[in-house]
C-alpha positions as CSV (number, residue, x, y, z in Angstrom):
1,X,-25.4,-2.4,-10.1
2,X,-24.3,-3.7,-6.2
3,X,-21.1,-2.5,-5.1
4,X,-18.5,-4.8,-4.4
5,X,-17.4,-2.1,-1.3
6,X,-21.0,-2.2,-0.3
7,X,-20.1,-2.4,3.5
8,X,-17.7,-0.1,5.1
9,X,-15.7,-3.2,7.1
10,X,-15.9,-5.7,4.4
11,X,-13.2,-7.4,3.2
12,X,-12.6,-6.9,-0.9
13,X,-10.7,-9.6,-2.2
14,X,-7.6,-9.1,-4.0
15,X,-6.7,-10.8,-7.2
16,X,-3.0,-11.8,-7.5
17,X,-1.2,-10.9,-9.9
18,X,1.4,-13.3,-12.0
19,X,4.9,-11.0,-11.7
20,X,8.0,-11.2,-13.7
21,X,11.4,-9.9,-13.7
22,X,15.0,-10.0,-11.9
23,X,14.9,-13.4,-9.3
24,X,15.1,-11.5,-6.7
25,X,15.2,-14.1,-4.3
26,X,17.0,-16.1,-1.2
27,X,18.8,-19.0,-2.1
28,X,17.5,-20.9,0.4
29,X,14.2,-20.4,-1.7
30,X,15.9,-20.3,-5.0
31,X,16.6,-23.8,-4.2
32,X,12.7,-24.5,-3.5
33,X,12.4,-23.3,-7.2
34,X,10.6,-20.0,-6.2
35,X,10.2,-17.9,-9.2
36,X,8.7,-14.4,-7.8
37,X,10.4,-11.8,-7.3
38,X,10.7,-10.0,-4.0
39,X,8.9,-6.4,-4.0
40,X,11.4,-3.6,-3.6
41,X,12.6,-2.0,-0.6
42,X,12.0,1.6,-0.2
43,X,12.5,3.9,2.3
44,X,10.2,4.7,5.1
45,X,10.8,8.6,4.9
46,X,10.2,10.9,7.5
47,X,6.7,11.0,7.9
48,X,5.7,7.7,9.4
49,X,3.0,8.5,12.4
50,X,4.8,10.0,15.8
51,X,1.4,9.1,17.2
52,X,-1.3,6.8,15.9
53,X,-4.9,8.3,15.1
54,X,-7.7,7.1,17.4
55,X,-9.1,5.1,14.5
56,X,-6.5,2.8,12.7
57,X,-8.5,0.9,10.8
58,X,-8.5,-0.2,7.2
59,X,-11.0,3.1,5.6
60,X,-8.9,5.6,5.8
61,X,-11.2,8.2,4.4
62,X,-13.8,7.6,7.1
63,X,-12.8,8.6,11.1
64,X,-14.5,6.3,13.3
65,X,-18.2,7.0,12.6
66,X,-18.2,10.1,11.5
67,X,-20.6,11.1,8.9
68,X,-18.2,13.4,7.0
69,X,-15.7,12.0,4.8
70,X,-11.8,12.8,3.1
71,X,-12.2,14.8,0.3
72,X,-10.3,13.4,-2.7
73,X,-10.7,10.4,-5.2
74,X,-12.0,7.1,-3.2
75,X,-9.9,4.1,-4.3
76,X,-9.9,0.5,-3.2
77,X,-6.2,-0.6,-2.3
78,X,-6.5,-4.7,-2.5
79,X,-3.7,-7.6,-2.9
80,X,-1.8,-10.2,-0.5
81,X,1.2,-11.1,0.8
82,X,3.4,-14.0,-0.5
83,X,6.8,-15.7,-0.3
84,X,8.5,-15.8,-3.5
85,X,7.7,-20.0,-3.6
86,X,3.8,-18.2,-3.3
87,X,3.0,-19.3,-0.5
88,X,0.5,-17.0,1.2
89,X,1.3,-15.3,4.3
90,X,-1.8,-15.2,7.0
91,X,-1.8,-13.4,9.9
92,X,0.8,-10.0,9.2
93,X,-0.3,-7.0,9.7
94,X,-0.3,-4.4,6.8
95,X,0.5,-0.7,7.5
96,X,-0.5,2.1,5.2
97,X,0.5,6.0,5.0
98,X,0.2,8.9,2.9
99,X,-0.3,12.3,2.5
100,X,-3.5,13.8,1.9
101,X,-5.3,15.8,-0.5
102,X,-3.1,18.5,0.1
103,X,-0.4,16.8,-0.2
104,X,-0.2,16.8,4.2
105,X,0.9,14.0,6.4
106,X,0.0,12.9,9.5
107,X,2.9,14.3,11.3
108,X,3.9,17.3,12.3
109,X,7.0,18.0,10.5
110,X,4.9,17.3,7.3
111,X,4.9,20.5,5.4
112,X,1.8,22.7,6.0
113,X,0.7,20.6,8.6
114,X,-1.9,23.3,9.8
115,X,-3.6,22.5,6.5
116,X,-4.5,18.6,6.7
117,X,-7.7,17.3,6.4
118,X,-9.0,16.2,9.6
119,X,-10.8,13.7,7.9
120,X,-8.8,11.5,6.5
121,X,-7.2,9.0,8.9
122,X,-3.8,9.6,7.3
123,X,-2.7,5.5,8.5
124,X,-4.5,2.6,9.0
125,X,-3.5,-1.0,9.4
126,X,-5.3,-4.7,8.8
127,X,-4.5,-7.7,9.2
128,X,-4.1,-10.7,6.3
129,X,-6.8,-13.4,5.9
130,X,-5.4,-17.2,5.6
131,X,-4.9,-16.6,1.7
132,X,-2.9,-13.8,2.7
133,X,-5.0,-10.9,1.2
134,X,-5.4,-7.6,2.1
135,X,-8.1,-4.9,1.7
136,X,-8.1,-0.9,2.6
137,X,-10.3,1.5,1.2
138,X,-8.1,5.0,0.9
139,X,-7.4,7.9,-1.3
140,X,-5.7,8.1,-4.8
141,X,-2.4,9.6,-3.3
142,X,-1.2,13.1,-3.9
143,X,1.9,14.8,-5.8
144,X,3.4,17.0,-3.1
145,X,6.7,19.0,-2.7
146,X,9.7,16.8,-4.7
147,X,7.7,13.6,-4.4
148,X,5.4,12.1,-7.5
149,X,2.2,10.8,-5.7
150,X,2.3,7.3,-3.8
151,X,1.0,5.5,-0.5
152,X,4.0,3.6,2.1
153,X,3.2,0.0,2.9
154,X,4.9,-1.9,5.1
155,X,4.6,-5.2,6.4
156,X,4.6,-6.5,9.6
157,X,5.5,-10.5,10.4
158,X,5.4,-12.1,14.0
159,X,6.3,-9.2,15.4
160,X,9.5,-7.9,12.9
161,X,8.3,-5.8,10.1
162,X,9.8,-8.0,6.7
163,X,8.9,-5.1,3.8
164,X,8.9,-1.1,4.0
165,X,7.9,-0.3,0.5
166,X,6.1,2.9,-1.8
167,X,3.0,2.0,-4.1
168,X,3.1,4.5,-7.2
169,X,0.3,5.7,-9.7
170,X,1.0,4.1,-13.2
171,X,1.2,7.4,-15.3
172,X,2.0,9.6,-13.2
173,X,4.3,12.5,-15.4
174,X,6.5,12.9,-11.9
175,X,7.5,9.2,-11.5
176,X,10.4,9.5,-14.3
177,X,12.1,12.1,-12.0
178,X,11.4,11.4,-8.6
179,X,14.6,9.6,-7.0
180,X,13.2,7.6,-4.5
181,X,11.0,5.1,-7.1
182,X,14.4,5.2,-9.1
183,X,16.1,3.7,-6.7
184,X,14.7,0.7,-7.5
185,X,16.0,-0.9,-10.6
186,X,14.5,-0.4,-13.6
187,X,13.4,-3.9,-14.2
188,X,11.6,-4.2,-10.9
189,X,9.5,-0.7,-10.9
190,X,6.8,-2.4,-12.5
191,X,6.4,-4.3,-8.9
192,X,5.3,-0.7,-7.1
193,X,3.6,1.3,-9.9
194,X,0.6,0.0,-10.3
195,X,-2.3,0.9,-12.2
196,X,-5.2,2.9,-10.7
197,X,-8.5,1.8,-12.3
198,X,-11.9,3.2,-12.7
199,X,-14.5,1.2,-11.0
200,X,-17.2,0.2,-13.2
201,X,-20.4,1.7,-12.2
202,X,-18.8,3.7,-9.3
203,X,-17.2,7.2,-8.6
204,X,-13.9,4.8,-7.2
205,X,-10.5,3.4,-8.2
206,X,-9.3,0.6,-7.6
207,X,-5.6,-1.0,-7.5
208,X,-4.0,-4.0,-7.2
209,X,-0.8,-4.4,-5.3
210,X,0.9,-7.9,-4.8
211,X,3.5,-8.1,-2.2
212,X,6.1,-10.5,-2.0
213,X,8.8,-11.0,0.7
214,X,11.8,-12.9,1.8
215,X,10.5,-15.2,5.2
216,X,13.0,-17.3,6.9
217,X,11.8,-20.9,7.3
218,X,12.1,-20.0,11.0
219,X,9.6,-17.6,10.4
């Protein structure tokens, strides 16, 4: 079988998802008839890079050329970036984060910061093609110290970031007590836990995460 993720650089198409729940919504846009749902705020946390890596790419689990690669599962991170009317967003930068394998940031107030694995880039950013879709290719993220396991995303528009947010692993025993997913409300959870999938035919996951934000019509 050809890979889909044949090519390091190439762009994997993500497939957007149809999303229900609480109208969530401007009313400048309500009044367009927009019927999605904004994606939930979360916080940033602590651990967002004091200094980028040299490589800041979207493959996180591969530094620059370098032949070696993160240790930990391999999972394909695709989806796009709408307004709630679904209009697709080109052009904003999407920013990643996470812990690795050992549950270690990029940071060095991350706990046991002596312990990261060097190779895994630890953040990487891309950029959203003119259907608004996004592609990284990552690690399935790590439980660590009073956190379940989940990636930051954030999303950066003309120059004003519009979305800091958490992806979470559907399943995951840890998510019905960790305090930072349930701040969200309940009906709208279903927006950031997302379901990790086997890739046919390949030692991979891959997940799906559809973003929606609020955009001013000034932009």
């Amino acid at each position: 079988m050809t890979s889909p993720y044949a090519s390091r650089r190439s762009f994997v198409s993500g497939c957007s998802a149809l999303l229900s729940g609480s109208l969530l919504v401007p009313d400048w846009l309500r009044a367009e008839g927009a019927l999605s749902p904004l994606t939930p705020f979360q916080a940033e946390g602590p651990f967002y890079p004091t200094e980028f890596p040299l490589d800041t790419d979207n493959d996180l689990i591969q530094v620059n050329d370098s032949s070696e690669l993160a240790v930990g599962e391999v999972t394909y991170l695709s989806g796009s970036v709408k307004e709630a009317n679904g209009r697709p967003i080109a052009d904003a930068q999407v920013e990643i984060w996470q812990a690795d394998t050992n549950g270690v940031y990029l940071h060095p107030g991350s706990d046991r910061a002596g312990e990261r694995d060097q190779r895994f880039q630890g953040f990487g950013r891309t950029i959203t093609d003119r259907e608004g879709r996004y592609f990284f290719r990552t690690l399935r993220p790590t439980p660590y110290t009073r956190r379940t396991a989940h990636i930051h995303v954030a999303v950066v528009y003309r120059g004003k970031r519009v979305l800091t947010t958490q992806l979470y692993v559907e399943g995951n025993a840890l998510n019905e007590g960790d305090r930072l997913l349930n701040r969200a409300p309940r009906d709208l959870q279903p927006l950031i836990i997302r379901d990790f999938q086997k890739v046919e035919g390949m030692n991979a996951l891959q997940v799906d995460f559809p973003i929606v934000v609020g955009i001013t019509p000034e932009g």
